[in-house]
C-alpha positions in Angstrom: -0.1 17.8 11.4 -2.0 15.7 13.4 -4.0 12.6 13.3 -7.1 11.1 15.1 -5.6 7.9 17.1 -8.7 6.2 15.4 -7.5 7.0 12.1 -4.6 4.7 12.5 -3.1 1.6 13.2 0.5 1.2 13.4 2.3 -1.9 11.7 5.9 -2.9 12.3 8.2 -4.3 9.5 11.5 -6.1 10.9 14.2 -7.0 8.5 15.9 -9.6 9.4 18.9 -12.4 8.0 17.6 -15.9 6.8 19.8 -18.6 7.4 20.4 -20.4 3.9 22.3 -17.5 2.1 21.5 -17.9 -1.8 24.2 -16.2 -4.8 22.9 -12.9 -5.1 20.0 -10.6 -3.6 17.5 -13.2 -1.8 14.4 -11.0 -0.3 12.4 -13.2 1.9 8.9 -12.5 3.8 7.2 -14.2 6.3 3.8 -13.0 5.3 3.8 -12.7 1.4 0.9 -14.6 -1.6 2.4 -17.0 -4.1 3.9 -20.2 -4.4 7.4 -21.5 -4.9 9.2 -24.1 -5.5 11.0 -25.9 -2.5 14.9 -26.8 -2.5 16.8 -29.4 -0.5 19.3 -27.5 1.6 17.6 -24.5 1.5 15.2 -22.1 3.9 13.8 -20.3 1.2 11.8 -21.5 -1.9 12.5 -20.7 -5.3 9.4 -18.5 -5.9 7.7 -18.3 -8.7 8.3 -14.5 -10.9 5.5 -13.7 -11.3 3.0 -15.2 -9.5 -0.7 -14.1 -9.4 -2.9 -14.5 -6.8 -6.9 -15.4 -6.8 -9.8 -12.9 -6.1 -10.8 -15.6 -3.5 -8.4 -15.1 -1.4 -9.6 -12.9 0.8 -11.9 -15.5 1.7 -9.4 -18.4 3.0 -8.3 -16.3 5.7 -10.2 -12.9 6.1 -13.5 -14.9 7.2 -14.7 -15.5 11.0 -14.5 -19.0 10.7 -11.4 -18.7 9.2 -9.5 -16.1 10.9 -7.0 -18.8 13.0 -6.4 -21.4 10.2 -2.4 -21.3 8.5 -2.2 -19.6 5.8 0.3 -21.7 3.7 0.6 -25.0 2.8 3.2 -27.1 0.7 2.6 -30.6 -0.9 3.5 -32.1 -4.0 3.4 -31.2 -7.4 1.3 -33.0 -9.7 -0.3 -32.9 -13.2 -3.7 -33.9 -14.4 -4.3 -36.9 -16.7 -2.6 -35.8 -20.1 -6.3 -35.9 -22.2 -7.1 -33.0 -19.7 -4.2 -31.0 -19.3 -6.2 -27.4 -19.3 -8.2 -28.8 -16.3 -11.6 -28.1 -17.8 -13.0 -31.7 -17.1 -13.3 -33.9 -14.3 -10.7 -35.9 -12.8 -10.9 -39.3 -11.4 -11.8 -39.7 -7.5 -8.4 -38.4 -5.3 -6.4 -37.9 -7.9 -5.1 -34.7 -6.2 -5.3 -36.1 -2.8 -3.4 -33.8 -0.4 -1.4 -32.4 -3.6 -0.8 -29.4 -5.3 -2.8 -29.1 -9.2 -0.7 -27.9 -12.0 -2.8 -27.4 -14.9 -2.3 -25.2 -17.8 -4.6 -21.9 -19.0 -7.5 -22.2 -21.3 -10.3 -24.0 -22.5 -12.4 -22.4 -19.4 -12.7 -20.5 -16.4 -9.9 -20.2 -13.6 -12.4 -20.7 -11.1 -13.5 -23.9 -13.0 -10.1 -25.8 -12.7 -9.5 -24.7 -9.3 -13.1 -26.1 -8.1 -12.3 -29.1 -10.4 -8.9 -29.7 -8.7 -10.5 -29.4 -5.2 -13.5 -32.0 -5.7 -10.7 -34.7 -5.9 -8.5 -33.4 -2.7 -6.2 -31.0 -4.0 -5.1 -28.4 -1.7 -4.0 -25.5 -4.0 -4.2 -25.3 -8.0 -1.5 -23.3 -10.0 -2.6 -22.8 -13.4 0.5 -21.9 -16.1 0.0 -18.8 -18.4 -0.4 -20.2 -22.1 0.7 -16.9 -24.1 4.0 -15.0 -23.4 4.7 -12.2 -21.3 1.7 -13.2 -18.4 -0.3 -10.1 -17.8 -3.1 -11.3 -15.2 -2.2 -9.7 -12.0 -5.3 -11.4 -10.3 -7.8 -14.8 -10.6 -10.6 -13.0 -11.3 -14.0 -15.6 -10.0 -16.4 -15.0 -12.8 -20.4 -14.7 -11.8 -21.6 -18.2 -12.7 -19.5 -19.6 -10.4 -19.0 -20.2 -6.3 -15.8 -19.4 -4.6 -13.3 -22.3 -4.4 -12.1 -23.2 -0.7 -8.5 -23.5 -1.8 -5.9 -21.0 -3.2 -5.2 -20.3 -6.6 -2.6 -18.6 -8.5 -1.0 -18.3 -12.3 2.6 -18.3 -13.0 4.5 -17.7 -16.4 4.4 -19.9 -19.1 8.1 -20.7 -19.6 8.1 -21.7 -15.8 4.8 -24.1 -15.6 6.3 -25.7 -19.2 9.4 -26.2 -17.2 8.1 -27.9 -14.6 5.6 -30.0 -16.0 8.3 -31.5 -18.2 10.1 -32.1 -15.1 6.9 -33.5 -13.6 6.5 -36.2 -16.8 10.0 -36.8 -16.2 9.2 -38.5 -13.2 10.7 -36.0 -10.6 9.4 -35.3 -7.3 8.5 -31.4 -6.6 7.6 -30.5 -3.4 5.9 -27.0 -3.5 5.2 -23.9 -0.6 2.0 -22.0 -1.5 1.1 -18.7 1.1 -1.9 -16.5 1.4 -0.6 -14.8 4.4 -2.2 -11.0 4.5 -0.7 -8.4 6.5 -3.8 -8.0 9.3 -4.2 -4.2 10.6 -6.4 -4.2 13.7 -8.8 -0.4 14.3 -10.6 -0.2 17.7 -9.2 -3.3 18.8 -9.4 -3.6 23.0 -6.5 -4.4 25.4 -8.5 -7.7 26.3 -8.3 -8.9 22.8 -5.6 -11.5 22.0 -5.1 -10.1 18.5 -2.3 -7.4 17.7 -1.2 -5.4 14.2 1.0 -8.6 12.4 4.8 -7.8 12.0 7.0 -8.3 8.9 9.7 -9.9 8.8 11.9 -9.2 5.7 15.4 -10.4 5.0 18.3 -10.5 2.7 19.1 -14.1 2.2 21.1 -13.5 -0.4 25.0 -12.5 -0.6 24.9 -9.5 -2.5 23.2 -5.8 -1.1 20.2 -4.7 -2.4 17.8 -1.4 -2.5 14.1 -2.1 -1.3 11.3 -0.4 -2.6 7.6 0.1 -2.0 4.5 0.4 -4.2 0.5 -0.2 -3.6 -2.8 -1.5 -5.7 -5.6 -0.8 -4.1 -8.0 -3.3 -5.6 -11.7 -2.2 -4.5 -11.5 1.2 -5.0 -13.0 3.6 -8.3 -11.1 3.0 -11.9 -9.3 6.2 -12.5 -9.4 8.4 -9.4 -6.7 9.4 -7.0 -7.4 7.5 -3.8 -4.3 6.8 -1.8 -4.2 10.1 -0.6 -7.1 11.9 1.1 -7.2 15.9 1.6 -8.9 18.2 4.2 -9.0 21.3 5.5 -7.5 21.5 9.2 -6.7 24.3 11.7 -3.9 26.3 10.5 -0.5 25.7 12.6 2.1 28.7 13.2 4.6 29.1 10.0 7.3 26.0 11.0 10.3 28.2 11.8 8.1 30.2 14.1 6.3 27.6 16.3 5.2 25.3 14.2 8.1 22.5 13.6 7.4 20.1 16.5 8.0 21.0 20.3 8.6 24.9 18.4 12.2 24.3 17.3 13.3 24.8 13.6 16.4 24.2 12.1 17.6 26.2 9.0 18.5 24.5 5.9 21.6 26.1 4.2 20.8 24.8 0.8 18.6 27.3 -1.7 21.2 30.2 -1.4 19.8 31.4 -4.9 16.6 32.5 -3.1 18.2 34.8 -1.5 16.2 38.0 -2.0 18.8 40.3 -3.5 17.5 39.0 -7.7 14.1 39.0 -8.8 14.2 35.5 -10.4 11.2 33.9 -12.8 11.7 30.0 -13.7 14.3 29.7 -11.7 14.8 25.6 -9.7 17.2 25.1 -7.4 18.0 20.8 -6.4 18.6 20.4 -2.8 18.9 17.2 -0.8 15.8 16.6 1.9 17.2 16.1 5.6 15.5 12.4 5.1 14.1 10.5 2.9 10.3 11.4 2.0 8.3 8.9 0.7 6.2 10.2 -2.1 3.1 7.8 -2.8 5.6 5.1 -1.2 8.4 6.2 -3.5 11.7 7.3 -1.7 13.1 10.3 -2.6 15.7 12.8 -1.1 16.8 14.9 -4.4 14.6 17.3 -5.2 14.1 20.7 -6.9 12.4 23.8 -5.5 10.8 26.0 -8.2 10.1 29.9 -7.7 7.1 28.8 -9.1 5.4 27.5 -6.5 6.4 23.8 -6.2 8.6 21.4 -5.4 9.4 18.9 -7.6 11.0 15.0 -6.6 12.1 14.2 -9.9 15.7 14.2 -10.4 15.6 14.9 -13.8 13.3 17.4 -13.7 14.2 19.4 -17.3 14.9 23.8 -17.0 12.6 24.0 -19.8 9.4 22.6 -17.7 10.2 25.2 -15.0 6.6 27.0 -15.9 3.1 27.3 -14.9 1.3 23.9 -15.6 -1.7 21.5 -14.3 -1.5 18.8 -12.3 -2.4 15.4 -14.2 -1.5 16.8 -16.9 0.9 14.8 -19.6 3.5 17.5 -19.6 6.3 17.5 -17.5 7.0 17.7 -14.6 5.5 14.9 -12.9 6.4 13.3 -8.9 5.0 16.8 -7.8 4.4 18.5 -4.2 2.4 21.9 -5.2 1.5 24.2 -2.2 0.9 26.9 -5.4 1.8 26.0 -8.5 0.9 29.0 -10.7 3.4 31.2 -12.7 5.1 33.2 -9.9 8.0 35.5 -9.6 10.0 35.5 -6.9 10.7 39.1 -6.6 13.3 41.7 -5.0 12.5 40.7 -0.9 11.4 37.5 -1.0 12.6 34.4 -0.3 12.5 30.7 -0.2 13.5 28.8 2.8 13.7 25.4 3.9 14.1 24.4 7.5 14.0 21.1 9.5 12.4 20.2 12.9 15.2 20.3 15.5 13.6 16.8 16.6 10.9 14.6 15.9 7.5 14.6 16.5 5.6 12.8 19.6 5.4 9.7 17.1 9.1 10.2 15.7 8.5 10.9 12.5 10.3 13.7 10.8 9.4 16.9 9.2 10.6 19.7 7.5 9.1 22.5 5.5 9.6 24.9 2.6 8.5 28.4 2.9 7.9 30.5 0.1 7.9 34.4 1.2 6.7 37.4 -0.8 6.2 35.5 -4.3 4.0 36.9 -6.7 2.4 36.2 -9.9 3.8 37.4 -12.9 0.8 39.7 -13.5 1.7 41.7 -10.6 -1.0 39.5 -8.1 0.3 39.5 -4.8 2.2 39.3 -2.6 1.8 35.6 -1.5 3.4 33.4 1.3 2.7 29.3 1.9 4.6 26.4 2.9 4.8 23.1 2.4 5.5 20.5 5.2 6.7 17.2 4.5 6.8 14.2 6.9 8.9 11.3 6.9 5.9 9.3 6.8 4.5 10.5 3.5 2.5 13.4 4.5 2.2 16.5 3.4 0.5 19.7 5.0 0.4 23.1 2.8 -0.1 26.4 5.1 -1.5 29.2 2.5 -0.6 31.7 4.8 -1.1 35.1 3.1 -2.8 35.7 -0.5 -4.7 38.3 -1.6 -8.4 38.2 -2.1 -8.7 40.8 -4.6 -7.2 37.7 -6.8 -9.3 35.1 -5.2 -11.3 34.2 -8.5 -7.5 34.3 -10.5 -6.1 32.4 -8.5 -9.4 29.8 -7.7 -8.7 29.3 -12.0 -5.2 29.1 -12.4 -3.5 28.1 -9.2 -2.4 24.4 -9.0 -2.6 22.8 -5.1 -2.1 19.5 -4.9 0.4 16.2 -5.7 0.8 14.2 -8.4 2.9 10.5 -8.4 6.0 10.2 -10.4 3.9 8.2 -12.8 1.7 11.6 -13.8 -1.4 9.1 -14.6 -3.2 10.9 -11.6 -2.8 13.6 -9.6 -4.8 14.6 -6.4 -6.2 18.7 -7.2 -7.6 20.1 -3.7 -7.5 23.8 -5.3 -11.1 24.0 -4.9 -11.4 23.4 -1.2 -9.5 26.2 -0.4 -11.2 29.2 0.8 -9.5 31.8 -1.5 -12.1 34.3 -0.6 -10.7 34.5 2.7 -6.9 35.7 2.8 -5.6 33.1 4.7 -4.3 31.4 6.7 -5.4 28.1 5.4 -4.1 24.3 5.8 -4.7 21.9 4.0 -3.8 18.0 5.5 -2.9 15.6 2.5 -2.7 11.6 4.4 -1.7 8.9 2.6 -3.3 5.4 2.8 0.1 4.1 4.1 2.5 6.1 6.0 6.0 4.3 6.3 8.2 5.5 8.8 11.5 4.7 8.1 14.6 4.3 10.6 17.6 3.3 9.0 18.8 3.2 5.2 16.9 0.7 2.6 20.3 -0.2 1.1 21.0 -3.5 2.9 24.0 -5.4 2.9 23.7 -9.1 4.2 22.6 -9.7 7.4 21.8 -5.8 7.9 18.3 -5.1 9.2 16.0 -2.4 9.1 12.9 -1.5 10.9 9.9 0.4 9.1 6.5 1.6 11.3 3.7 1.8 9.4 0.4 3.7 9.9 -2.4 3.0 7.8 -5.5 5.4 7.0 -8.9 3.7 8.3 -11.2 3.8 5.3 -14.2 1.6 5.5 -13.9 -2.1 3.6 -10.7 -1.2 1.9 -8.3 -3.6 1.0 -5.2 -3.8 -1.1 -1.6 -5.3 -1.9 1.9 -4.0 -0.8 4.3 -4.7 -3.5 8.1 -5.4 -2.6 10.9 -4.8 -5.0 14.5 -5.4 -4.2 17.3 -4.1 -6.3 21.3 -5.3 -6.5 22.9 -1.9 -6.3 25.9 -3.1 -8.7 23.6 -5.3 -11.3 20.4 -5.7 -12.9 18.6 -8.3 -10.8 15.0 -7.5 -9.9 12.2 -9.4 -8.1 8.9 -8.0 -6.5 6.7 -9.6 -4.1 2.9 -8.9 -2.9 1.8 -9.2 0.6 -2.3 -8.3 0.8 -3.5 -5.7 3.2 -6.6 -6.4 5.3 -8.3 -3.7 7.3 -9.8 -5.3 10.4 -12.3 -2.6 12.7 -13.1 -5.1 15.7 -17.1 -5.3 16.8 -18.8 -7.8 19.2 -21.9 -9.7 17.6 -24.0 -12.4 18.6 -23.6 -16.1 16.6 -27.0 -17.6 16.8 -27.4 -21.1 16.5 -30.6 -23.0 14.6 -33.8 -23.4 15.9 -34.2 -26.9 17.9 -37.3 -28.9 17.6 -40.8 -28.6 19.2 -43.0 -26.5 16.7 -43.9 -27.8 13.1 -45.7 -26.4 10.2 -49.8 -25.7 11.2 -49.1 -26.1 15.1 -50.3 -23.9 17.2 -47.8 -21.5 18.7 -50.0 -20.6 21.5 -50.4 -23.9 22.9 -48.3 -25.1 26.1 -44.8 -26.1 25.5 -44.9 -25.7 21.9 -41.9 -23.7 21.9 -38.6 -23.5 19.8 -35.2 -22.1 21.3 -31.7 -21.5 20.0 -28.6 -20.2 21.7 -26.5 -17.5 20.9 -22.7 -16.7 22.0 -21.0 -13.6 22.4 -18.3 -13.2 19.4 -15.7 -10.8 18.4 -14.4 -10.0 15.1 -11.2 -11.6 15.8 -11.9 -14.7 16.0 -12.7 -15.4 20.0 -15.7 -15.8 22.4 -16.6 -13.0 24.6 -18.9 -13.4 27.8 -22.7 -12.3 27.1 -22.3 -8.9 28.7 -19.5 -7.7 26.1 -22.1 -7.7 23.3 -24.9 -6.9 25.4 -23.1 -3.5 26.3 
């Protein structure tokens, strides 16, 4: 399956080791949002679990004006007077000169203390939850009020109580505060300066860990699958036949059951994929394939939900990849098959495919043959290669095509764009938002290092949060950071300056000299200034 060039942009994550080696796990990022609290002999900050972010931060760094400004800032920690602890009333002239605000939740709106904090100099505001466990994932800016110009965030109540009774104590806490977004460029020309940001992740800790991925896509509608988007593309040769990149395929010796001798109903076989497939960012490599018409990434996938179903639906089974999901048979002749490309593609990623051969329904429909295809990127092509259209209205009604997370709160149905009147073949291109390619292992010991390629989907003002968790593989130690994604699609535009002087109110325009000018300069959308003729063009 291939993808326009312009759909993507292609992001590298390094892992690295951080000097300053802490007792256990310690995952580090150079471009992360939060605050934490800074330690004498130490690289790395004690950050804050959990830590939400504002709404406004988009604005501190996403901005023309403020495309080249730094993105962190540390200073000390310091509390309002004690009669206004919540922050909801003024504070005397500089009293958070240069300083960080610490101020607890309530009495009025985030927004409100933050704004408050900044009239008198302070250069970030954390505000402490006030109930237990803190819920806010985001600083939400309410309508009354204007944007602050500084960051703001919210940490747990147990941690701001800690440190203000530190702070009355009369200790000195120096705190690092980051609103450092991961910046993907689109259309971005070879004369710009500006290139996709790297991330650099490492293990400072002593102890090896797991990594794993998840998304929030935070401007996008309540409810509805969005991180993968479907469409209808030319229909490749079946994989083992021409299709599997540069026309090599490799046979998988793993779903012996589906061998053709049995006619088998409900019937799953668990296999392990040739790589790791990331399934709505969710690694997996155990799997089960289903005579029914599916293949199934739970690993505790039950017997007794080995039936027909619908995706979305609250039954198991959930973390679902459904070329045809309908209640099939796998009769006397056919087969199931799984094969991997003998080598990558052109932009190494991975694939293999699953073929199922000769199924039919259980009704006596058929017979059918499709395949599913599944990158190491995330994904997924389905080649409906032969169905019958004397069962296209049964099958428009009852067969399932699709994916579903391993959550089974949504699930992505693209049954309905398939031409069922027609026979076949038809493919259908499922692309995630974010496509990780993966070389090497997420299991990291110390100083190991992995390097992840990452494409994104161009859609239109979308923006959203990559969210980091590292696990100890021998204990129960957990900790998640965010790092914001910001779509960038680079344009030239004029920056016009203000009139200059010369014409007032009830003069005459037509009379000599009576004229006003202004200048305007040649600007790109990454921050630099272009010669006329670039926006001219």
């Amino acid at each position: 399956m291939d993808l326009h060039p312009c759909l993507l942009s292609i992001l590298a994550l390094v892992v690295l080791l951080s000097p300053g080696a802490a007792a256990g796990p310690g995952l580090g990022l150079d471009h992360w949002s939060g605050c934490g609290l800074l330690r004498s002999g130490s690289s790395e900050p004690e950050y804050f679990k959990p830590c939400a972010t504002g709404e406004w931060e988009v604005l501190l760094s996403d901005t023309f004006p403020r495309l080249h400004l730094p993105r962190n800032i540390s200073g000390e920690l310091k509390l309002p007077q004690s009669s206004n602890l919540m922050g909801c009333g003024a504070h005397p002239a500089n009293h958070f000169q240069g300083k960080i605000a610490l101020v607890s939740r309530g009495g009025c709106f985030f927004t409100l203390k933050v704004l408050l904090a900044e009239a008198v100099g302070a250069v970030a505001t954390i505000i402490y939850e006030n109930v237990d466990p803190q819920i806010t994932a985001i600083l939400a800016v309410p309508g009354p009020f204007m944007n602050p110009h500084i960051p703001g965030y919210m940490i747990s109540r147990p941690k701001g109580q800690e440190l203000t009774s530190r702070l009355q104590q009369g200790e000195t806490l120096q705190v690092l505060c980051s609103w450092k977004p991961l910046e993907v460029w689109y259309e971005l020309p070879a004369y710009s300066p500006e290139r996709n940001d790297s991330l650099q992740v490492y293990n400072y800790g002593d102890q090896d860990l797991s990594f794993d991925m998840d998304y929030v896509d935070t401007n996008v509608t309540y409810g509805a699958e969005t991180f993968y988007a479907a469409s209808l593309v030319p229909a490749p040769p079946p994989f083992a036949t021409g299709g599997a990149p540069g026309g090599q395929a490799l046979p998988l010796q793993t779903l012996n059951i589906f061998n053709a001798t049995t006619s088998l109903r409900n019937v799953a076989q668990q296999f392990s994929l040739p790589f790791e497939f990331p399934h709505y960012l969710d690694y997996k490599r155990q799997v089960h394939v289903s005579s029914n018409g599916l293949i199934v990434l739970d690993s505790t996938f039950p017997s007794s939900s080995n039936k027909a179903g619908t995706l979305g639906s609250e039954d198991s089974p959930s973390a679902i990849v459904a070329p045809l999901w309908d209640s099939l048979v796998c009769p006397v002749g056919a087969s199931i098959v799984a094969s991997v490309g003998a080598s990558a593609g052109d932009d190494g990623i991975p694939v293999m495919a699953v073929r199922f051969q000769g199924l039919s329904r259980d009704s006596g429909v058929g017979p059918m043959t499709f395949e599913a295809w599944l990158y190491g990127d995330g994904r997924v092509l389905f080649l409906l290669e032969d169905f019958p259209v004397t069962a296209a209205s049964t099958l428009a009604s009852s067969a399932q095509v699709g994916l579903e997370p391993g959550s089974g709160a949504l699930a992505l149905s693209v049954s309905s764009m398939v031409p069922w009147t027609s026979g076949g073949p038809v493919a259908v291109a499922l692309t995630p938002w974010v496509m990780p390619g993966l070389n090497g292992s997420r299991d990291l010991t110390p100083g190991q290092s992995v390097t992840l390629n990452f494409n994104f989907r161009l859609e239109t003002d979308r923006y959203g949060w990559l969210l980091f968790s590292e696990e100890a593989r021998a204990s129960n130690w957990h900790e998640r950071r965010s790092i914001r994604i910001t779509q960038r699609v680079f344009r030239h535009f004029w920056i016009l300056s203000g009139w200059d002087g010369g014409m007032h109110s009830g003069v005459c325009a037509n009379v000599a000299n009576y004229m006003r000018h202004r200048n305007r300069t040649c600007a790109g959308s990454d921050g630099q200034y272009y010669p006329d003729g670039f926006c001219r063009g």
